[in-house]
N, C-alpha and C positions, 0 to 999 in steps of 0.2 A: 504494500500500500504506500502512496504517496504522499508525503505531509503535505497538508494546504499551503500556501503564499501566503505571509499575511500580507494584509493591507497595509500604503503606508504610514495608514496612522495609525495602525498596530503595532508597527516593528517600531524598535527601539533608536533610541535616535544617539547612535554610537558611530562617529565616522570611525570608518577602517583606518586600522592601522597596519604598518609596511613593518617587516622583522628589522629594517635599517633604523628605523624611528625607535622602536623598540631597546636597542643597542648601544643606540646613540644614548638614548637617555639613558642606559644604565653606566655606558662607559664615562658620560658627564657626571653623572654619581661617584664614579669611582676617582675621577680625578680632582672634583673639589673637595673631595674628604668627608665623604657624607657616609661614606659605608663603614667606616671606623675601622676595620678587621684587616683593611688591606695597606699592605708595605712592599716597600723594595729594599732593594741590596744598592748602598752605592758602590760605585767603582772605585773611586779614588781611597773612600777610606776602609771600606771591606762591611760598613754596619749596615744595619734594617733598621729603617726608618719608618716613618710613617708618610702616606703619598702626599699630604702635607709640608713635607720637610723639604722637597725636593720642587726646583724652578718649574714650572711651563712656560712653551714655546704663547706663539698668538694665538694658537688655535684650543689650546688648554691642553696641552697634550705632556706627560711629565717628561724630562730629562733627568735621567737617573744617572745619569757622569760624573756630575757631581751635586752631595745634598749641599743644604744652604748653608751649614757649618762646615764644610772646607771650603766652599767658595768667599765665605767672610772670611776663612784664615788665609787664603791666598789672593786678595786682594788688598794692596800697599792701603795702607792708613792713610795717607797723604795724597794728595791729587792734584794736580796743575788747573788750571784755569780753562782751558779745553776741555779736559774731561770733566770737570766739574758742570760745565755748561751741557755737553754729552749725555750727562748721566740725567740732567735734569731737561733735554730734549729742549732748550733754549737757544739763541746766539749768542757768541762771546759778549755782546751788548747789552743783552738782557739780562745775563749775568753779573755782567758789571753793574747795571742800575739794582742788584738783587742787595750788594754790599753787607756780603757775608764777612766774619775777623778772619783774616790771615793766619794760619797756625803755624805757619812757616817760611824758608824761604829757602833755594839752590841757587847757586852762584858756582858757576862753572870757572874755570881756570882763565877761558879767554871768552866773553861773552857777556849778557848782561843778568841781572839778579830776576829770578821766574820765583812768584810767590806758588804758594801751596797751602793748599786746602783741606781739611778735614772732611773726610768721608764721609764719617758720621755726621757732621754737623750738615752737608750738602744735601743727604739723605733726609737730613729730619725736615729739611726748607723744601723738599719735593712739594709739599703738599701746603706750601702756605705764599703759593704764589699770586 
């Protein structure tokens, strides 16, 4: 026997969904850290982390190369005035009008004196532009 058709304003009003859609949303679960359970192994320093610990690209996708505590240990304290402006996706101009303190300063043997920046202090100005 064959089941009736219902009418459509019987049936339920559920669009289809595609196994990609599906996936997608579980794999966006698993990358923002919503499924608690799940980790990786970094490379660099051999530990399990949690998928929280570890960068995403633009797409939210993790980089498990290195988690975010060897890439704070292996990024200089100190930072020039380009990169400082780099990190914080500005022009050297805008950076300069930003008039963050100096933490330091290189002076090379033949050349002129290149201030330096605190990392951390550039990082904490991100967000108070």
């Amino acid at each position: 026997m064959i089941a009736p058709v219902p009418s459509p304003s019987e049936a339920p009003n559920i669009a289809p969904r595609s196994d990609f859609e599906i996936s997608y949303a579980s794999e966006q679960q698993v990358y923002a850290g919503q499924t608690g359970g799940s980790r990786k192994i970094c490379q660099e320093c051999g530990r399990r982390r949690a998928l929280s610990r570890f960068p995403v690209d633009k797409y939210g996708r993790v980089n498990s190369r290195h988690c975010l505590g060897c890439i704070d240990e292996d990024t200089p304290a100190l930072i020039t005035e380009s990169e400082a402006a780099r990190r914080l996706q500005m022009t050297i101009e805008g950076f300069r009008s930003h008039k963050l303190v100096v933490a330091g300063s290189y002076a090379p043997e033949r050349g002129k004196v290149v201030a330096l920046y605190s990392r951390v202090d550039v990082d904490a100005s991100g967000g108070q532009r």
